[in-house]
PDB file as gemmi writes it, atoms N, CA and C in Angstrom:
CRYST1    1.000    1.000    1.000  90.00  90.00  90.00 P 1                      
ATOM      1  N   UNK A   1    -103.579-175.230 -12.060  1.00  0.00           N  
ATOM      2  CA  UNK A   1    -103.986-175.896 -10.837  1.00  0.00           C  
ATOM      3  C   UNK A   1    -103.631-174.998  -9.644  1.00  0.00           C  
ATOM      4  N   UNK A   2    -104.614-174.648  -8.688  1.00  0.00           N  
ATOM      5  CA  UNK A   2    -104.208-173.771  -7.602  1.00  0.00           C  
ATOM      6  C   UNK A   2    -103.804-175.200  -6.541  1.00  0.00           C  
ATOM      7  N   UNK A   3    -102.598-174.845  -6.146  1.00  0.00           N  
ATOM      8  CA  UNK A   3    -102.080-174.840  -4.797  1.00  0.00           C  
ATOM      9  C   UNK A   3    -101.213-174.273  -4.204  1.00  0.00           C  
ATOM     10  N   UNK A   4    -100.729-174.724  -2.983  1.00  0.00           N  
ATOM     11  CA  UNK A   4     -99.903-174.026  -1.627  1.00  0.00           C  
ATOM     12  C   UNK A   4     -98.869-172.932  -2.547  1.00  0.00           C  
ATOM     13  N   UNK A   5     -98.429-174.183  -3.059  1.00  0.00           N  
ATOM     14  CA  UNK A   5     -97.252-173.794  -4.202  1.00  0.00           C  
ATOM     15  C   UNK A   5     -97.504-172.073  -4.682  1.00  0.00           C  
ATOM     16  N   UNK A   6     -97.705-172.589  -5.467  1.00  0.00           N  
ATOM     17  CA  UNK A   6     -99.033-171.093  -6.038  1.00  0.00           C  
ATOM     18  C   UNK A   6     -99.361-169.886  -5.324  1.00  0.00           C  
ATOM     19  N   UNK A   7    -100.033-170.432  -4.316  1.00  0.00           N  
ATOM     20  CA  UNK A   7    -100.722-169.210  -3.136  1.00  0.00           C  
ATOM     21  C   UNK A   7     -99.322-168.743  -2.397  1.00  0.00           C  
ATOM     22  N   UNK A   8     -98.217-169.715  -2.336  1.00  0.00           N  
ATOM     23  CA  UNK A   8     -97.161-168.899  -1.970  1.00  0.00           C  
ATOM     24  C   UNK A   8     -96.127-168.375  -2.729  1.00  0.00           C  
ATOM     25  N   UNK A   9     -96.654-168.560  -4.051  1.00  0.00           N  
ATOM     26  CA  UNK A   9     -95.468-167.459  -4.973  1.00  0.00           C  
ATOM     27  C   UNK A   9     -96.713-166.351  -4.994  1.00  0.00           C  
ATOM     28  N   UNK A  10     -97.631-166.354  -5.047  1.00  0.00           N  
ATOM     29  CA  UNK A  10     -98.220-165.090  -5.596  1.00  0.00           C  
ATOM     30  C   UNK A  10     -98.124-164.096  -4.115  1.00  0.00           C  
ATOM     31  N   UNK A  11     -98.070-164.715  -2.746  1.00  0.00           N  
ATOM     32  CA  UNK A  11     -97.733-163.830  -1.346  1.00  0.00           C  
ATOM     33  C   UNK A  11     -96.349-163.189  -1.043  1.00  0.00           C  
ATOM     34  N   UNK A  12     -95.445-164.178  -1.740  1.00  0.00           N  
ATOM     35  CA  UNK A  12     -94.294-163.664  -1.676  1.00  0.00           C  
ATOM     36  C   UNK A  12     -93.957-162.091  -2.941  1.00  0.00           C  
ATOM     37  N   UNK A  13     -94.860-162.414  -3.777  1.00  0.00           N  
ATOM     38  CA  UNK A  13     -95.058-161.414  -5.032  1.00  0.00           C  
ATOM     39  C   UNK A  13     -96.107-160.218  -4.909  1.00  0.00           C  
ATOM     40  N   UNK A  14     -96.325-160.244  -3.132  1.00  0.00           N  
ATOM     41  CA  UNK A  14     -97.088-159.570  -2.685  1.00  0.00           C  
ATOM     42  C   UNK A  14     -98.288-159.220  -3.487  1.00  0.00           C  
ATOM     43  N   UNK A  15     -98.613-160.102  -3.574  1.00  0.00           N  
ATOM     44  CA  UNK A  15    -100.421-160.652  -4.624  1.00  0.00           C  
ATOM     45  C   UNK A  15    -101.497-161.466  -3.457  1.00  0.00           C  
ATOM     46  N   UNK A  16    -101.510-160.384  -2.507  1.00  0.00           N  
ATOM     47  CA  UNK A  16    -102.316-160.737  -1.166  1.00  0.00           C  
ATOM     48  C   UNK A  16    -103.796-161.927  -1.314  1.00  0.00           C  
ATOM     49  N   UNK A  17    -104.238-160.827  -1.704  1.00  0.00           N  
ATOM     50  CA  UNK A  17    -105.639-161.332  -2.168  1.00  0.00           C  
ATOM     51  C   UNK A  17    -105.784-162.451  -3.109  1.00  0.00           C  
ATOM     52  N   UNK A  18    -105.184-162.500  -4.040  1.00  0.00           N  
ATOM     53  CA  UNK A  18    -104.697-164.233  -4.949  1.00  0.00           C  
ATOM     54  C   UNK A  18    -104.640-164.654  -4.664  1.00  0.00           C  
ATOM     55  N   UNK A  19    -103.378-164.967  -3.307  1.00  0.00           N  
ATOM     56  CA  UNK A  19    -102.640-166.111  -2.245  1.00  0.00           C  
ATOM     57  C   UNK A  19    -104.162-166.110  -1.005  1.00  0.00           C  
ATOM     58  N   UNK A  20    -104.527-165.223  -1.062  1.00  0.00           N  
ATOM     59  CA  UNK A  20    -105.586-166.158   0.262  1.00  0.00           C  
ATOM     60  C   UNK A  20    -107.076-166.380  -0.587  1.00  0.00           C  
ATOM     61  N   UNK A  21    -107.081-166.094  -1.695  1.00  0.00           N  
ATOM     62  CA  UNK A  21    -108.549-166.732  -2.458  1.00  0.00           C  
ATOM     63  C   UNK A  21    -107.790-168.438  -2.700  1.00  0.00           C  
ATOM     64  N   UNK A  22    -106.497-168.753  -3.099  1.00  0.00           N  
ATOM     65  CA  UNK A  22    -106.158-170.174  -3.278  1.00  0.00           C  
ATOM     66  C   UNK A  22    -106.219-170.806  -1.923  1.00  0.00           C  
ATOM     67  N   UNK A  23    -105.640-169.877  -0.734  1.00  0.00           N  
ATOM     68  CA  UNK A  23    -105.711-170.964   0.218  1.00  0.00           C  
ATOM     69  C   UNK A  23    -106.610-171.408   0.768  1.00  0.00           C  
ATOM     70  N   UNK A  24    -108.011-170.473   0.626  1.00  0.00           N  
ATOM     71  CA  UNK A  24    -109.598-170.610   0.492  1.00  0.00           C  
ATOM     72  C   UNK A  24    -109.853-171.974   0.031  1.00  0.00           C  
ATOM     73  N   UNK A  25    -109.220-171.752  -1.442  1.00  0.00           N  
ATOM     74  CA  UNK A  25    -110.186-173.114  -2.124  1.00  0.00           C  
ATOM     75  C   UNK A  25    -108.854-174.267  -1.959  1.00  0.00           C  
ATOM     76  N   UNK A  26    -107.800-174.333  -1.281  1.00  0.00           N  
ATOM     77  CA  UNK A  26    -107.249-175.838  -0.767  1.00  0.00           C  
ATOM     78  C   UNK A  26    -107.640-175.662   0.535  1.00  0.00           C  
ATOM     79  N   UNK A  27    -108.086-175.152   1.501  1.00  0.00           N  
ATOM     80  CA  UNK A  27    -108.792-175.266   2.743  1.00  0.00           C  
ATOM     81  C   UNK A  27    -110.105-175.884   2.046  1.00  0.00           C  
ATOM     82  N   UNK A  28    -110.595-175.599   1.211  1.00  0.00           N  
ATOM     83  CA  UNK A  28    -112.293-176.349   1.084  1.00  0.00           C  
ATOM     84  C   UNK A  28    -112.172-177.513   0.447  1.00  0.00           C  
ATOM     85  N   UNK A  29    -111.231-177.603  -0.024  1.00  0.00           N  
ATOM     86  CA  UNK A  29    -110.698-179.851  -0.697  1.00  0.00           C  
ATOM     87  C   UNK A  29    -109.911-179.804   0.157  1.00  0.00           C  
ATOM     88  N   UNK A  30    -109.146-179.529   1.604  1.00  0.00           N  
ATOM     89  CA  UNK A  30    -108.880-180.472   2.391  1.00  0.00           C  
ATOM     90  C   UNK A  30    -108.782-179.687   3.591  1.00  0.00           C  
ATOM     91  N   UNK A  31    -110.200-179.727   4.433  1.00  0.00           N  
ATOM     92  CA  UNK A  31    -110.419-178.712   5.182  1.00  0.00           C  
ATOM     93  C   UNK A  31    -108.968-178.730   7.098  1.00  0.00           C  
ATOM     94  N   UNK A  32    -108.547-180.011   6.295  1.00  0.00           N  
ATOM     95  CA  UNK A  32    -107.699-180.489   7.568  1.00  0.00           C  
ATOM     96  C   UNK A  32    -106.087-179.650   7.225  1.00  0.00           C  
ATOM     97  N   UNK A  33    -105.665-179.344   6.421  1.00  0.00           N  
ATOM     98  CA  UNK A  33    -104.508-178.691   5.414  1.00  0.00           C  
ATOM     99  C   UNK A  33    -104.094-177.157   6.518  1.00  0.00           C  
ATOM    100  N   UNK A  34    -103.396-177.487   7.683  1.00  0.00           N  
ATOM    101  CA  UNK A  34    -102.850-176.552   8.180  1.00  0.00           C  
ATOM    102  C   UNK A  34    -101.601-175.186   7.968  1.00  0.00           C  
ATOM    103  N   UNK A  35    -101.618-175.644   6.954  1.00  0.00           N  
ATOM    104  CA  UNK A  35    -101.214-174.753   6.062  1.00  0.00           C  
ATOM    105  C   UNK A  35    -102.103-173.667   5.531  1.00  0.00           C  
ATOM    106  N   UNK A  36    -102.335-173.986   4.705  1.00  0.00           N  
ATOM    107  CA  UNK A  36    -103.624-173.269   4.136  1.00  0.00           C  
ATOM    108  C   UNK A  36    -104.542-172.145   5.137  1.00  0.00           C  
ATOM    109  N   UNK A  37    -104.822-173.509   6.686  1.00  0.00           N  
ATOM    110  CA  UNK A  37    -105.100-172.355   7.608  1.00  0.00           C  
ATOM    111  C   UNK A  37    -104.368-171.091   8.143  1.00  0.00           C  
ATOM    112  N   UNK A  38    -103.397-171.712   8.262  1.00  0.00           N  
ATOM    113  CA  UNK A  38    -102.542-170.567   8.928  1.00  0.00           C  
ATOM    114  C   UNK A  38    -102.225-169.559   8.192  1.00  0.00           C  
ATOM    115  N   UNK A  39    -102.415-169.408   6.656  1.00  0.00           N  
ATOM    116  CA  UNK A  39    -101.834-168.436   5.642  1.00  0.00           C  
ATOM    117  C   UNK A  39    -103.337-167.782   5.891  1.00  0.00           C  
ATOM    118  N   UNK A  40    -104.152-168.529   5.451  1.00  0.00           N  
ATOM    119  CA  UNK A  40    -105.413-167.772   5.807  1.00  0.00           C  
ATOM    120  C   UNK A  40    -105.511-166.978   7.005  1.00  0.00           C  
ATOM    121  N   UNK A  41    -105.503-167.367   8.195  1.00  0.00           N  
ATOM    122  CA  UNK A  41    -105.057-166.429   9.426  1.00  0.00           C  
ATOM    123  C   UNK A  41    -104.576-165.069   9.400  1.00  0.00           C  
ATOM    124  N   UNK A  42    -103.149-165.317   9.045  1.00  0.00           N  
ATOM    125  CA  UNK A  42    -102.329-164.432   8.646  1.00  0.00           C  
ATOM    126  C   UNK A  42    -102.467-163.011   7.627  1.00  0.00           C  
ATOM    127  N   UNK A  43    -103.117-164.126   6.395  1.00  0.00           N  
ATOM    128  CA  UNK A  43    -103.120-162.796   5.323  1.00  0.00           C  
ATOM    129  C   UNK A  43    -104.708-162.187   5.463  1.00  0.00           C  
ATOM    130  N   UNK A  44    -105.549-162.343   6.401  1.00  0.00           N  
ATOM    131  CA  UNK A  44    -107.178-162.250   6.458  1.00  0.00           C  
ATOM    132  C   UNK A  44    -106.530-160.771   7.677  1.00  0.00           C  
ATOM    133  N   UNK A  45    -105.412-160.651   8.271  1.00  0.00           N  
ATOM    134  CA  UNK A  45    -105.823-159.773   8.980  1.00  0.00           C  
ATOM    135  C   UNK A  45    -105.695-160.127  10.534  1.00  0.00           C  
ATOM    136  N   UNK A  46    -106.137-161.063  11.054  1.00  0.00           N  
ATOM    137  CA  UNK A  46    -106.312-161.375  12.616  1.00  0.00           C  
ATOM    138  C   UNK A  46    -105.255-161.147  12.843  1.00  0.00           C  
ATOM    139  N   UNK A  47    -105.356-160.276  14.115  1.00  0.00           N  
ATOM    140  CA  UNK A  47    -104.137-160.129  14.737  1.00  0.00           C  
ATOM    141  C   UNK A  47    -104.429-160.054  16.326  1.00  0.00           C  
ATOM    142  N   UNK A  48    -103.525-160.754  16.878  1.00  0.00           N  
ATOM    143  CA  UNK A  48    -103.798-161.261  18.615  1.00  0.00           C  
ATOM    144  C   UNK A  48    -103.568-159.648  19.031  1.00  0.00           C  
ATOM    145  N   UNK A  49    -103.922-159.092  20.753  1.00  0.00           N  
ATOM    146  CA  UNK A  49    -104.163-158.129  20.711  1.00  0.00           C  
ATOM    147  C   UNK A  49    -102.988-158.325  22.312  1.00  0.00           C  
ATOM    148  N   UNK A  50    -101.892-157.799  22.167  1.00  0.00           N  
ATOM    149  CA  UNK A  50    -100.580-158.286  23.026  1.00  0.00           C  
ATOM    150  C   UNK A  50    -101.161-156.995  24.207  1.00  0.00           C  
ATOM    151  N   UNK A  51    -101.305-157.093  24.875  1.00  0.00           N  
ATOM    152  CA  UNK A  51    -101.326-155.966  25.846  1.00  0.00           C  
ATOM    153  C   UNK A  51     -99.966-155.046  26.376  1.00  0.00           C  
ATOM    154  N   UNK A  52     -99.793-154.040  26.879  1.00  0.00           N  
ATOM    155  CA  UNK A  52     -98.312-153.852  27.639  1.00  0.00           C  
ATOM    156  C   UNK A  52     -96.823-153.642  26.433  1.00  0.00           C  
ATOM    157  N   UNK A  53     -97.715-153.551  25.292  1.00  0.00           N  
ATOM    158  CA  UNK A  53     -96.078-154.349  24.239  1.00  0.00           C  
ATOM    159  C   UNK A  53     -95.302-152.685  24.638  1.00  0.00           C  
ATOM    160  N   UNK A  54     -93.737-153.146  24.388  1.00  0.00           N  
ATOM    161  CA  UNK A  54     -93.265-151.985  24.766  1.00  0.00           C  
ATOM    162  C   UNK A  54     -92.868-151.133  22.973  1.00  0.00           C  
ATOM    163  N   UNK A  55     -93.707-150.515  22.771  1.00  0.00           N  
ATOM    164  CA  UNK A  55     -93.309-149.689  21.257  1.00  0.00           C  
ATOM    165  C   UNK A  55     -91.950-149.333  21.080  1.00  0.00           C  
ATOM    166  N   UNK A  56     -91.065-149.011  21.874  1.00  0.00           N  
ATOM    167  CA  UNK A  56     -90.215-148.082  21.504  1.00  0.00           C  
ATOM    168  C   UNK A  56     -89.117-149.642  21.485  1.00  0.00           C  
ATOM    169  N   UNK A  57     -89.533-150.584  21.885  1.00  0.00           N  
ATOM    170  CA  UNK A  57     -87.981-151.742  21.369  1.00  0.00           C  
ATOM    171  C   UNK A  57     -88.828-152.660  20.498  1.00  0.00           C  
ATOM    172  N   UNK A  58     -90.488-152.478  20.263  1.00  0.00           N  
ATOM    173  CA  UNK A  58     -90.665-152.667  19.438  1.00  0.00           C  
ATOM    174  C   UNK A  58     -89.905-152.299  17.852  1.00  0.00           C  
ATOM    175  N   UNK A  59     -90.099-150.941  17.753  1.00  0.00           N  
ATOM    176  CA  UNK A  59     -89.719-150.026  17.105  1.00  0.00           C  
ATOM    177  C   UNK A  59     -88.093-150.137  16.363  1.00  0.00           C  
ATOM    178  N   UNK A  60     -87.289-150.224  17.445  1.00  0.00           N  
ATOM    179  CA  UNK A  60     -85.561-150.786  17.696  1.00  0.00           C  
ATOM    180  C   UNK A  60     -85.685-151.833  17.244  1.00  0.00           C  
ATOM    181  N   UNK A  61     -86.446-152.789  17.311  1.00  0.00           N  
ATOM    182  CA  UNK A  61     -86.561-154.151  16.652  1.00  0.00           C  
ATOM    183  C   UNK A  61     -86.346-154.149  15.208  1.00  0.00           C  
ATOM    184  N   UNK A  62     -87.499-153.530  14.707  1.00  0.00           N  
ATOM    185  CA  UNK A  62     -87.863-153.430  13.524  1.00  0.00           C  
ATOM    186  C   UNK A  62     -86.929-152.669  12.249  1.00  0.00           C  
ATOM    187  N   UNK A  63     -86.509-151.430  12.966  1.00  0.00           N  
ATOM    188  CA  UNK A  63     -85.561-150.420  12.261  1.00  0.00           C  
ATOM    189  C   UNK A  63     -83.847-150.694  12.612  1.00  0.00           C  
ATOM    190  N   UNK A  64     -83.276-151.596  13.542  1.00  0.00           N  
ATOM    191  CA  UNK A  64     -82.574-151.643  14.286  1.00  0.00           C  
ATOM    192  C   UNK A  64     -81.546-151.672  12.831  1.00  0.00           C  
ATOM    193  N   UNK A  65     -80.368-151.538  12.991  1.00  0.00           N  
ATOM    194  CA  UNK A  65     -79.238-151.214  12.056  1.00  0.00           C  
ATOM    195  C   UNK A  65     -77.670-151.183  12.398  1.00  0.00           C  
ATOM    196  N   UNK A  66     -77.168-150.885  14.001  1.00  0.00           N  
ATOM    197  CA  UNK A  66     -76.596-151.076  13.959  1.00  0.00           C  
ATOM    198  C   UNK A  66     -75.982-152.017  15.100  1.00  0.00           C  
ATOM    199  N   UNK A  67     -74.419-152.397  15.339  1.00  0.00           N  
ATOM    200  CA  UNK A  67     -74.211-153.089  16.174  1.00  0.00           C  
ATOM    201  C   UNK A  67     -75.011-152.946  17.606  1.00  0.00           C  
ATOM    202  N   UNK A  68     -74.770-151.904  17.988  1.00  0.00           N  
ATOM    203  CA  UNK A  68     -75.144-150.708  19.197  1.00  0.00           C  
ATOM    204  C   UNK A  68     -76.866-151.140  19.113  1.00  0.00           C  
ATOM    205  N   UNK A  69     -77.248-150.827  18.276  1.00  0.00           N  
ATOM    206  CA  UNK A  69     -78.773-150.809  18.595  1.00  0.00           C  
ATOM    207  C   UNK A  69     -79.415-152.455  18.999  1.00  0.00           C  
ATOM    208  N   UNK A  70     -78.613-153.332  17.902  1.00  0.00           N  
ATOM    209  CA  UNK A  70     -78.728-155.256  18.590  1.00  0.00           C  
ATOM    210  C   UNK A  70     -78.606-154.881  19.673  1.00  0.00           C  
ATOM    211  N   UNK A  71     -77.251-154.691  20.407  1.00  0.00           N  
ATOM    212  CA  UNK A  71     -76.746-154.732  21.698  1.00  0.00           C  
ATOM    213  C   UNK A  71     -77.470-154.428  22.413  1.00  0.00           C  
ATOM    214  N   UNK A  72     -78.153-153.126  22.381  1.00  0.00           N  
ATOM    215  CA  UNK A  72     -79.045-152.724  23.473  1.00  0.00           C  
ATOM    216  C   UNK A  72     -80.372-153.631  23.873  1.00  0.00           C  
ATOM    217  N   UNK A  73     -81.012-154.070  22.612  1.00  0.00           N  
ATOM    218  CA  UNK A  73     -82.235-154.540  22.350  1.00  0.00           C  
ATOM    219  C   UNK A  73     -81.849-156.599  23.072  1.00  0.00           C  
ATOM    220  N   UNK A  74     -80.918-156.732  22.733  1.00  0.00           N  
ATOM    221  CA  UNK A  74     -80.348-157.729  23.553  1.00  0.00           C  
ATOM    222  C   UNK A  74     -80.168-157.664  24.991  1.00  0.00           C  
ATOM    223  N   UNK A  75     -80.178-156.324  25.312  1.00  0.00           N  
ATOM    224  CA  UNK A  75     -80.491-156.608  26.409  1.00  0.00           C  
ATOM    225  C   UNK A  75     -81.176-156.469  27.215  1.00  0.00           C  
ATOM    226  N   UNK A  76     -82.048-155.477  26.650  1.00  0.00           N  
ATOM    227  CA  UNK A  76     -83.719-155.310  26.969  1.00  0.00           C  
ATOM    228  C   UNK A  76     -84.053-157.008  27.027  1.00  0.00           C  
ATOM    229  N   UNK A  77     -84.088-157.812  26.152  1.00  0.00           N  
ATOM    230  CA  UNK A  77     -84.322-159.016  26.450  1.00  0.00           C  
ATOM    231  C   UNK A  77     -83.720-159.880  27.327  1.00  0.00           C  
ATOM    232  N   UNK A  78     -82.744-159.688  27.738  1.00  0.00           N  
ATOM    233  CA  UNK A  78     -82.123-160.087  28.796  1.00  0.00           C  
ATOM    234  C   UNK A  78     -82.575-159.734  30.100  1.00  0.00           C  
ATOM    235  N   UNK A  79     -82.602-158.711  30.185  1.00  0.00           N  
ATOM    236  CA  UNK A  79     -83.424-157.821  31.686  1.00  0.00           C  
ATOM    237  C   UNK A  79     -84.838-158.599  31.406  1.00  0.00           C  
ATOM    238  N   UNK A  80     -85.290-158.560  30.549  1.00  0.00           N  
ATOM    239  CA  UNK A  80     -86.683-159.041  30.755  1.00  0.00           C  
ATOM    240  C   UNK A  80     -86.861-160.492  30.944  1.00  0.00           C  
ATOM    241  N   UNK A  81     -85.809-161.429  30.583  1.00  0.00           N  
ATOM    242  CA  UNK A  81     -85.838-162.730  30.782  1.00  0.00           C  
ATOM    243  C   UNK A  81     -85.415-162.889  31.960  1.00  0.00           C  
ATOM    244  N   UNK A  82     -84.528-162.501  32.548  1.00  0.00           N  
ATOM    245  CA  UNK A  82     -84.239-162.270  33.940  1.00  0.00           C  
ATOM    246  C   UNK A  82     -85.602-161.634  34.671  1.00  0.00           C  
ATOM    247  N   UNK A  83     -86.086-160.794  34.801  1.00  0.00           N  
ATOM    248  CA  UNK A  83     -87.351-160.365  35.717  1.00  0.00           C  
ATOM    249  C   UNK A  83     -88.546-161.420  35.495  1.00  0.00           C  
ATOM    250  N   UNK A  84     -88.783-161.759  34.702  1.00  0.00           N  
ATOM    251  CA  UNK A  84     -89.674-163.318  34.610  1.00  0.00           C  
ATOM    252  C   UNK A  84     -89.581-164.354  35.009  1.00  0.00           C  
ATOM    253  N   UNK A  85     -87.611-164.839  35.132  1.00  0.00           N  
ATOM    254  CA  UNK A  85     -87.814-166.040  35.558  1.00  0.00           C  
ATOM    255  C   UNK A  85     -87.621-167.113  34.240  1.00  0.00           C  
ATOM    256  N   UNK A  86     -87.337-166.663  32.995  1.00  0.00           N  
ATOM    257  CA  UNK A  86     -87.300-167.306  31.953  1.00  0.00           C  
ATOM    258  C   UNK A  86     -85.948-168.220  31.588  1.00  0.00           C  
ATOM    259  N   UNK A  87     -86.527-169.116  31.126  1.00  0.00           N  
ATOM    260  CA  UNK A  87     -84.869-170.092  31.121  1.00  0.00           C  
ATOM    261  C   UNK A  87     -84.066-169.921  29.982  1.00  0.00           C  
TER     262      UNK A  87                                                      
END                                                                             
């Protein structure tokens, strides 16, 4: 029986294409199943198109490792929540 269940062991088992042909066919028996959409979303590719992103704390984000490198990147977000106005 394909479901969620299913389509999300085979994504986590990095079995891309498996996990979004199931969430295909539980999106088409229950086209309301927001789940299903959103995996579909996700593993199809769409990707929002962020303007301005800054790569290089992108980057620090992603690879970040040590205390020092959080710290900094913490506060890149800090400066930036501060210049916005963010609560």
């Amino acid at each position: 029986m394909k479901t969620l269940t299913l389509a999300q062991i085979y994504e986590l088992q990095g079995l891309r294409d498996e996990a979004l042909e199931i969430y295909k066919e539980v999106l088409k028996k229950d086209p309301k199943n927001a789940d299903a959409r959103a995996a579909i979303h996700r593993l199809s590719g769409v990707r929002r198109h962020f303007p301005g992103v800054n790569e290089e704390m992108k980057r620090l984000f992603v690879e970040m490792e040590s205390d020092e490198e959080f710290e900094r990147f913490e506060a890149w977000l800090l400066q930036l929540q501060g210049a916005n106005g963010w609560n």
